[in-house]
N, C-alpha and C positions, 0 to 999 in steps of 0.2 A: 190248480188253484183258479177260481172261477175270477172274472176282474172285479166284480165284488169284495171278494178276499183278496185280492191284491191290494185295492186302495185302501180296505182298512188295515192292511199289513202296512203299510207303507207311514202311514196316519200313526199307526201306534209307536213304531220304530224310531219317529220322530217325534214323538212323544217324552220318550224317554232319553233320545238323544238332548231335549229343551231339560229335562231334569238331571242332567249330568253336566249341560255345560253350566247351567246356573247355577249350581250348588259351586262349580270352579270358579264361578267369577266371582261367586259372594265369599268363597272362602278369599284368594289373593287380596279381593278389596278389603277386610280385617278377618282376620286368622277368628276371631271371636265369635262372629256371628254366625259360625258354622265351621266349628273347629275340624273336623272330620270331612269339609267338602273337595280336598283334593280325592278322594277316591271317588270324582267325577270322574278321571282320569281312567280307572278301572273297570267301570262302564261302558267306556267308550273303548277301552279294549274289546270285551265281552260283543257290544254290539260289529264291532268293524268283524269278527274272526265271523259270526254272524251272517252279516249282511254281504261278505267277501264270499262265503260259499255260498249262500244263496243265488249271488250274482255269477259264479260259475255253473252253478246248477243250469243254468238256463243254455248253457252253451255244449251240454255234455255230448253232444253229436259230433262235436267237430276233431277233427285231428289234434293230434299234441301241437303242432308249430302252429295251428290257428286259434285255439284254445286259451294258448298263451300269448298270442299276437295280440290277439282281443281283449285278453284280460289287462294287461299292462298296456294299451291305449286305452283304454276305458280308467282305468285307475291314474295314469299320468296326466290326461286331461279333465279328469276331475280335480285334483289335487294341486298341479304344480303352476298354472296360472294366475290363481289365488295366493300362492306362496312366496312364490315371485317379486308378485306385487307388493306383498306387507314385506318380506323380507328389506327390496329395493327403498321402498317409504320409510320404514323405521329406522335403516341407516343413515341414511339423508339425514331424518330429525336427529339421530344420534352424533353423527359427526359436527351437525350447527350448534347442538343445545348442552351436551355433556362432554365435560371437561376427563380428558385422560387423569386416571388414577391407578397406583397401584393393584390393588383389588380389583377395576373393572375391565383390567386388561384382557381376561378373558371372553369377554364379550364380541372383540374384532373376529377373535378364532371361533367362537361358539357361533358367529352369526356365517360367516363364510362355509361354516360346514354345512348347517343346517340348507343352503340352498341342493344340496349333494344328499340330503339324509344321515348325516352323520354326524348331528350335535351332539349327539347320547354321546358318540365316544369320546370326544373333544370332555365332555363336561366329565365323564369319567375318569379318566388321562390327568384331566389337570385338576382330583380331589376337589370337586365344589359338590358340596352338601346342598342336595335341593331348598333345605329349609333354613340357610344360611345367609347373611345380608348380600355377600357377593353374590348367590343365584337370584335375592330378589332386586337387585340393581340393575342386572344384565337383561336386559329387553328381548333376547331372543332366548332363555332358558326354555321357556316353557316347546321348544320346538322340538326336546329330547322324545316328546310321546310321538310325533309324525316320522323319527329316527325311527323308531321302535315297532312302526304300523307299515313305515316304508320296505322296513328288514325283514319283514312278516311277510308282506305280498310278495316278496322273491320267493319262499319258499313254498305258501301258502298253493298255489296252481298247483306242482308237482307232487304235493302231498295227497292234493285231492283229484289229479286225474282220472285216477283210475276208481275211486268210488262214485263219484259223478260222470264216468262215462256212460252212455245208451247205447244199448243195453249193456247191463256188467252183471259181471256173475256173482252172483250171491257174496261166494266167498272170495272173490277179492275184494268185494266192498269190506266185508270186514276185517279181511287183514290192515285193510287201508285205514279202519275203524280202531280195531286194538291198536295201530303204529301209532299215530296219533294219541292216542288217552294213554299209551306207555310215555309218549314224549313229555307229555301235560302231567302227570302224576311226577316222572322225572324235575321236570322243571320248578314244580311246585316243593316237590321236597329239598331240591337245590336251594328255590329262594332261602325257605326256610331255615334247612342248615346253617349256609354259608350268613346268611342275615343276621345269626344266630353268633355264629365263631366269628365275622367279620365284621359285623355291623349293616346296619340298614344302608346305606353309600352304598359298599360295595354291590351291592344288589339291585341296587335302585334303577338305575340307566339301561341295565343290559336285556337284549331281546330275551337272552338265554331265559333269565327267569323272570322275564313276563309272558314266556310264549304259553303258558296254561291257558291266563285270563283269555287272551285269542284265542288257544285251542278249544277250549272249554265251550266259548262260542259257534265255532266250527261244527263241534263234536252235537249241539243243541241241535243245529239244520241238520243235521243227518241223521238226527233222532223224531222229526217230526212226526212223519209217519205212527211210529209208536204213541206217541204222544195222543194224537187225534183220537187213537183207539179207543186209547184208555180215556180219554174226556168224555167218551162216549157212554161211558159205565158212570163217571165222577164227576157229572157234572157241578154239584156243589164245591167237591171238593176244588174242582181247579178253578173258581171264584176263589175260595179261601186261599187260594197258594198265592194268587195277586195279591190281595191284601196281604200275605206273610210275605211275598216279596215287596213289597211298596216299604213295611215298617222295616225288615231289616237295611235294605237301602238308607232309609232315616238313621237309623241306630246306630248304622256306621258312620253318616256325617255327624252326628252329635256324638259320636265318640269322645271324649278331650284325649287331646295330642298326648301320643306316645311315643316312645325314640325307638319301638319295636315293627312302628312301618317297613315293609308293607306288608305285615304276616297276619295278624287276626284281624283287623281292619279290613284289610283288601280281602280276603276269604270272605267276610261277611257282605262285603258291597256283591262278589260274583257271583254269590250264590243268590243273591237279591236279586242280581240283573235277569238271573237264569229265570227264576220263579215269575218274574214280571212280563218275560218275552214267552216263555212258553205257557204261563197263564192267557195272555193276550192273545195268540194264539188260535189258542182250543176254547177258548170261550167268548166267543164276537159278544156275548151279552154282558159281557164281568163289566161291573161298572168300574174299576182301576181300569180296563180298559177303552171304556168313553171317555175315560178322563183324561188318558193321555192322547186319544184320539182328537180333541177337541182345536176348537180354528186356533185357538190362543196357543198353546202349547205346539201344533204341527208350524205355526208362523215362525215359533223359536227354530226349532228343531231344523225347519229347510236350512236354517241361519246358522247353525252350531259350528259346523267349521270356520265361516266367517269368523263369531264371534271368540271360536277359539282361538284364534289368530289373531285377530287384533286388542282382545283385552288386557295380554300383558303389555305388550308395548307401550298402550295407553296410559295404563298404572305406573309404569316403571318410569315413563317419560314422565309425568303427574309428579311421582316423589322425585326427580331429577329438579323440578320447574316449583310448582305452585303449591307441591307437597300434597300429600295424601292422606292427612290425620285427620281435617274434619269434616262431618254432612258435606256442606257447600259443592267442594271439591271435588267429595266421593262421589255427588249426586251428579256431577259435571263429567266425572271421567265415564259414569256407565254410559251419560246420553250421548258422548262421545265416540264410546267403542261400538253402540249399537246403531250409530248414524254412519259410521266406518263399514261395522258389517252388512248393515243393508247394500251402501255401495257397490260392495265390494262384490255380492250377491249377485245386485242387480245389475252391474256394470261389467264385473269379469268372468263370474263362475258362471250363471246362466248361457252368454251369448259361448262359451266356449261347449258348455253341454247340450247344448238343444241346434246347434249349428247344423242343418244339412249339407251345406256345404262339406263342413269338417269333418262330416260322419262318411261323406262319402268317399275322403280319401282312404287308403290301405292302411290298415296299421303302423308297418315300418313307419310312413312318413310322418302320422301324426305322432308315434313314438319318439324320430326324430326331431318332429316339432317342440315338443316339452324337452329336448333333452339338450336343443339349441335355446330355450328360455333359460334353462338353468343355467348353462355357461354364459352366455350372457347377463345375466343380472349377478353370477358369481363376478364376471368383470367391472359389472358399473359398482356393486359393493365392494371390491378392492379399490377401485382407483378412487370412491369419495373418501376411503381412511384413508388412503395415502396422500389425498389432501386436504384433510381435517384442519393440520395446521394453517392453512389459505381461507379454510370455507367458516371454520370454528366463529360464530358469532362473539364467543364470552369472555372477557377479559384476561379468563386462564388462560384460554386459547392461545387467545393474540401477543400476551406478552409469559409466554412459557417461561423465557429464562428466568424469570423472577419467582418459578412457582414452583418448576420441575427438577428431579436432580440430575440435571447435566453439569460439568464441571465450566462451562465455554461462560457464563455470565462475570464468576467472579477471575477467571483469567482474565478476561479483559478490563473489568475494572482498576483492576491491581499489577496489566502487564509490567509495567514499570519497574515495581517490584520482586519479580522475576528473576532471580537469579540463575537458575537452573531450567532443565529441562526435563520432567519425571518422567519415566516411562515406566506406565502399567504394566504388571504380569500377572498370571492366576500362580498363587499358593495352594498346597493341599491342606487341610482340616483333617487331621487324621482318615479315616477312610473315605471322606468328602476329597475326591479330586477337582482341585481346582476352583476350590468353591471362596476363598482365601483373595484379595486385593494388596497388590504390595507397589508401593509406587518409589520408585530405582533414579535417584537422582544423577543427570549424567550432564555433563560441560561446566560445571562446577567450579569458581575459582578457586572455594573450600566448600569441606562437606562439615557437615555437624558430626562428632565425635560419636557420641548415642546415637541408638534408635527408636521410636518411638511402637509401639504396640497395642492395638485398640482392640478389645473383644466386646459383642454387643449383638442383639437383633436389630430391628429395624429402626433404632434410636439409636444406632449405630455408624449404622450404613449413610442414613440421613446427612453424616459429616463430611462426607467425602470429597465435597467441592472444597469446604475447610481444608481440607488433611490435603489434597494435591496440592494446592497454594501454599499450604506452609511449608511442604517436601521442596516445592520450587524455589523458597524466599530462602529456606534456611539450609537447603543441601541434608536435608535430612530423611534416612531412609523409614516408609512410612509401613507399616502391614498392619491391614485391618481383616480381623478372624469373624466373622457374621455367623451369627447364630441363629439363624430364622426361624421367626416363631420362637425361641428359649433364649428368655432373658439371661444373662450373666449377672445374678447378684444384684438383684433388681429390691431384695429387701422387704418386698410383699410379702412374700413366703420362701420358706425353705426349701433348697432345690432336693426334693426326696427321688431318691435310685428309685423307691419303688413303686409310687406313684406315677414316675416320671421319666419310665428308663430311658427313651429317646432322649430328651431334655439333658438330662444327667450325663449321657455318653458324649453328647455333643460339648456339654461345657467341659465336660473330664477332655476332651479331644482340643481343643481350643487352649485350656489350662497347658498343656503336656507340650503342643507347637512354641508358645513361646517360652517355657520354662528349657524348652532345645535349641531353639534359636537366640535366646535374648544375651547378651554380656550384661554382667556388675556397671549398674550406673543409667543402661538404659529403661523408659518410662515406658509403665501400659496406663493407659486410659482407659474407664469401664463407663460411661454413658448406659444411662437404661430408663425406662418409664417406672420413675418411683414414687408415683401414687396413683391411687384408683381413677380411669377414668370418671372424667363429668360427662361425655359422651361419646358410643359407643359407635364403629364404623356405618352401621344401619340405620343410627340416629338412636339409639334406643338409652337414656337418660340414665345417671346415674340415682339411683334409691337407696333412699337410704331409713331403713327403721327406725319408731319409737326407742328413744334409749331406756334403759330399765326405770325407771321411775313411770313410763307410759306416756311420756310429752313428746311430741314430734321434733326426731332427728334433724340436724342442720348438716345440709350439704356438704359444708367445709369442716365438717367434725369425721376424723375416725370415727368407725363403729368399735366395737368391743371385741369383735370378729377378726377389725383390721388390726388391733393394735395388737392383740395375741399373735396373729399372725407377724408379725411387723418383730414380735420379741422372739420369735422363732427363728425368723431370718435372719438376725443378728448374730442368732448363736450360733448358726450357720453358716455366715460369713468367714468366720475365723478360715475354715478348710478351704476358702477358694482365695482368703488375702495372705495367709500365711505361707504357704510354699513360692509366691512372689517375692514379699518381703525376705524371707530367709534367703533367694538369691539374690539379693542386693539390689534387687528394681524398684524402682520409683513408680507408687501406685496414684492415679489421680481419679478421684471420683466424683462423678457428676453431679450435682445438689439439683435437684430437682426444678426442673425449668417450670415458666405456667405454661397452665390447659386450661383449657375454655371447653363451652357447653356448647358450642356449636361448631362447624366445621368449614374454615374462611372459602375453601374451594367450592364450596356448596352455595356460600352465602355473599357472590360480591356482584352477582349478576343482577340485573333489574329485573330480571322474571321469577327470581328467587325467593329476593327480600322478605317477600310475604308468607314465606315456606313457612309454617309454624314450627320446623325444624331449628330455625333461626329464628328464630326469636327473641332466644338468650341474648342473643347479638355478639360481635367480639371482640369485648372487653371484659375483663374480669379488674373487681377491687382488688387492689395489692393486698389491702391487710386482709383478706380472706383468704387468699392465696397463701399466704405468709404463717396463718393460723391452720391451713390443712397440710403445710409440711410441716410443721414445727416438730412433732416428732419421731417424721421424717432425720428431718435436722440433727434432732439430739443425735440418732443415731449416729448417722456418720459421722458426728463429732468425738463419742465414743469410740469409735473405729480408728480415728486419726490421733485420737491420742493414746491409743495403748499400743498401734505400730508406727515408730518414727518416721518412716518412709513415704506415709500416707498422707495426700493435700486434698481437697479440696476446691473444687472450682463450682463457682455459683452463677450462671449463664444468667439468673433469673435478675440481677443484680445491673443490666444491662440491657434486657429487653425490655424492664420498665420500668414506668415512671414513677416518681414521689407514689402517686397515689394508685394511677391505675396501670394495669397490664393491657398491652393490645395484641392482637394478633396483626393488624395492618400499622404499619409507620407511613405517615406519610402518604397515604395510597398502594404502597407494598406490602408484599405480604412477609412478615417473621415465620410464621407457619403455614404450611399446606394445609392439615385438618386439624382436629382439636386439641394432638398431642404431637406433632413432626414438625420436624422446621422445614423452612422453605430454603432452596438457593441462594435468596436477598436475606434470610437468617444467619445461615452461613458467613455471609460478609459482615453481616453487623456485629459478629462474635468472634471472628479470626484476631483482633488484636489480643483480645480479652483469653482467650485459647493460647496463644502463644507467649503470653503472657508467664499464667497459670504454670506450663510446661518447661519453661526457664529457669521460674525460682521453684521449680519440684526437684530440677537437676543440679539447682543451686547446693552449693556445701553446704552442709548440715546447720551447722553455725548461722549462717544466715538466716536458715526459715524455722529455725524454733520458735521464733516470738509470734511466727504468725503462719499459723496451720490452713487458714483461710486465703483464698484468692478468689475475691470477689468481683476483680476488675483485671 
């Protein structure tokens, strides 16, 4: 390749690399404007398997241990200085500016791996769907592709030694040629499969079935040769294959989202990639390849790692802080992320790649160079989470106990009270070991006779600062069964087996515990979220349609949808209240606490405020509130009065006021986000709670008059 053709090889390559990573940043900055621009991502596969054997190609003379010396310091200081850096910087900002949450707790593990190359598996491990609110909150998601690129170049040399050695014989080259496109046809049919039987997830993160898009790449540079030939006969033709690769490229980002990623989507981007690189190529004159040649486009392209590194951060920090919904903001996070990756370009990628100095050392060292950045920035990134609670700027931060569920806030508000001392154990859930919370009251001058029984997800769990404080105040033993993820009788809809067989086994599993453990007289408690969110963990609103007349839907109105659903559940209830009832337990059920439209954890900071996420603000009108359970209400009124054993507790009857509901009292928070209570909720409802549990255990005589316990 004469150095002519080198630099427009070089020129085109980056070309395409500025058109993969910008369709990724337009897609993350709204999914809408290019529904299909994550198979940026695919491209950039395709060119790395590419541009990785070409970069071996050049070294085919040398021996295996130098081969590979070279190739993995060439690849470690290209890559791991830059990564480094954003990895160490995004943490920092993450530790000061966002508030620990359940959901974004994967983010500490997902970010710690990624300095190691190993966020794919972290994110795979712990079931986070790429296109799900918790992967786009987490700031270092998008680092699952340099997982996947880093796991490549380990095997990538060894694959291709021996076809890229000089001289190599014929036919090893191609044995080295069919292993490879056997792998790649392998891998491909895998994704698809398993994609297929398992779902797009499973598939998503793993080298296994991305290794085609790479190989596929590979397998291109080892085809060149051929390629040239034939352009020499076709010349028109391979002008027309840029242009058919240019449009299926497009084709596949204007695809609208499918939940069959990455199967005909991603085929269509690699075969794009392929037509585009090998048209560019074999034909210096295609004008799709002036195009990607050109100074604008090669300007992106030198940047693309940069920019792929620092745009989610930026975005993810953006919906963290000032929000990400309108122009203003959007227009503020690109000039942001591209002001970052110039930096980052000009300040750390370059002076480590053009270094003579650095080049001059042996490989080992500069290997172990990059491989002492990584443990080291894996160290400064642990030691800033482990003191987030010191560093945390945001009022969550700093006054956790009032936010988080730890139980050490309301023990101490209420030591006094304290009669006992619980001690925690894990219970099993039927074939769930251990998954079960029982709190064992010991030093007791009396114990309470019952015991109480709480099955629930995470409107559950939420209780538990309550539930030890009352096990301590009243000697009473407490077990709480968590159903995560599957409400207990939540009254939305009917728990169907076969819709929902997980779901179904777990509450049939939770039913069957304490229908074994409980005695005649003792109470369970069912707590659940029994109405539609107003908003959603990502932010994303509740909507609601035209009702049939065609006049626009009111928020606080069931839909038609809900309230069918809502009579289903009813009739369904009977099998999960009636085998309680028949053993003589005392059922109390939760009346529907409020929710609000925005999310307090999100909305109390001063860099927030302005989030058009919060907007809503939070406060909600009582009587809206009051008007979106109402037949809610009926229900469980129906339920209470056709089994006698059945009360009623109304939490919402105490978190607000005459007129309005708040999410903060006082400066504290009642709830964490738009539907969970807080710690400081916990406390403001423990009398009201024990209350409720009294006259449910009360003789019969006493609480017929009054089904209800609203205080």
């Amino acid at each position: 390749m004469t150095a002519t053709d080198r630099s427009a090889y070089i020129a085109y390559i980056d070309g395409i690399r500025a058109l993969a990573v910008l369709a990724v940043m337009l897609y993350h900055l709204k999914p809408s404007l290019l529904p299909g621009g994550f198979v940026g991502v695919d491209i950039f596969f395709v060119i790395s398997g590419f541009v990785v054997t070409a970069s071996l190609a050049s070294h085919g003379q040398e021996n295996l241990g130098t081969f590979l010396g070279n190739f993995y310091a060439r690849r470690l200081v290209r890559l791991i200085p830059a990564l480094v850096t954003m990895l160490v910087t995004t943490t920092l900002a993450y530790v000061l500016l966002v508030p620990k949450a359940w959901f974004n707790r994967a983010a500490e593990s997902v970010g710690q791996a990624a300095f190691w190359g190993l966020s794919n598996w972290v994110l795979d491990r712990q079931t986070i769907n790429y296109f799900e609110p918790r992967a786009e909150l987490n700031p270092f998601t998008h680092t699952w592709s340099l997982g996947v690129e880093e796991q490549f170049y380990l095997i990538a040399p060894l694959l291709l030694f021996v076809a890229l050695r000089r001289p190599a014989a014929h036919r090893h080259r191609q044995v080295v040629v069919l292993t490879i496109g056997g792998l790649a046809a392998f891998s491909l049919l895998s994704c698809y499969y398993f994609g297929v039987t398992k779902g797009a997830r499973f598939v998503f993160y793993h080298l296994a079935f991305r290794f085609w898009e790479l190989a596929f790449g590979a397998l291109l540079f080892l085809g060149l040769p051929g390629i040239r030939r034939l352009s020499a006969h076709f010349s028109t033709r391979g002008c027309l294959s840029g242009v058919a690769g240019l449009l299926l490229v497009v084709v596949a980002m204007l695809m609208p989202h499918s939940s069959t990623y990455p199967f005909v989507r991603a085929s269509v981007a690699v075969l794009g990639a392929l037509l585009l690189i090998s048209s560019a190529h074999a034909s210096p004159q295609d004008a799709v390849r002036r195009a990607l040649a050109s100074r604008t486009a090669v300007w992106i392209g030198r940047r693309s790692y940069a920019l792929y590194l620092w745009h989610w951060p930026v975005y993810v920090l953006a919906r963290w802080t000032v929000g990400l919904t309108v122009w203003p903001f959007n227009a503020g996070a690109l000039a942001v992320t591209f002001l970052l990756a110039a930096v980052s370009y000009r300040a750390v990628e370059q002076p480590f790649r053009t270094s003579v100095w650095l080049k001059a050392w042996p490989p080992s060292l500069r290997i172990g160079l990059c491989l002492l950045m990584m443990a080291a920035g894996w160290f400064a990134g642990r030691g800033l989470l482990e003191q987030q609670p010191r560093l945390g700027l945001g009022k969550v931060t700093q006054e956790a106990s009032d936010w988080y569920g730890d139980r050490q806030f309301i023990r101490t508000s209420l030591a006094a009270n304290r009669r006992c001392d619980p001690v925690a154990t894990a219970v099993d859930i039927g074939s769930l070991t251990g998954a079960g919370n029982q709190f064992d009251p010991k030093d007791c001058p009396s114990k309470a006779a019952s015991r109480l029984f709480v099955i629930g997800d995470s409107h559950a769990t939420v209780y538990l600062p309550m539930l030890e404080q009352l096990s301590a105040e009243d000697g009473r033993t407490i077990t709480v069964l968590p159903t995560p993820g599957c409400s207990y009788m939540d009254l939305q809809g009917a728990l169907d087996e076969a819709a929902d067989p997980h779901c179904y086994q777990v509450a049939r599993d939770a039913l069957r515990t304490v229908l074994d453990q409980a005695r005649p007289g003792d109470t369970v408690f069912l707590p659940s979220l029994r109405l539609p969110r107003l908003i959603h963990l990502g932010g994303e609103r509740r909507q609601v349609p035209p009702n049939l007349a065609g006049q626009e839907g009111d928020l606080f109105d069931l839909t038609e949808l809900e309230l069918a659903a809502l009579t289903r559940a009813k009739s369904d209830a009977h099998r999960w209240i009636e085998p309680l009832v028949s053993a003589r337990l005392q059922v109390v059920l939760e009346a529907p606490k409020p929710i609000f439209r925005a999310h307090p954890f999100a909305c109390v900071e001063w860099w927030n405020r302005w989030n058009p996420e919060c907007s809503a603000g939070l406060d909600e009108r009582r009587l809206d509130l009051e008007r979106y359970r109402a037949p809610m209400m009926d229900a469980l009124r129906d339920l209470a009065t056709t089994y006698p054993g059945v009360t009623i507790w109304d939490p919402l009857q105490v978190l607000c006021g005459k007129d309005v509901c708040s999410a903060m009292q006082a400066g504290r928070p009642l709830f964490f986000d738009g539907d969970h209570l807080s710690p400081y909720g916990n406390f403001v409802l423990l009398r009201s709670f024990q209350r409720a549990v009294q006259r449910a255990e009360a003789p019969r005589g006493q609480t017929q008059r009054r089904r209800m316990t609203p205080r």
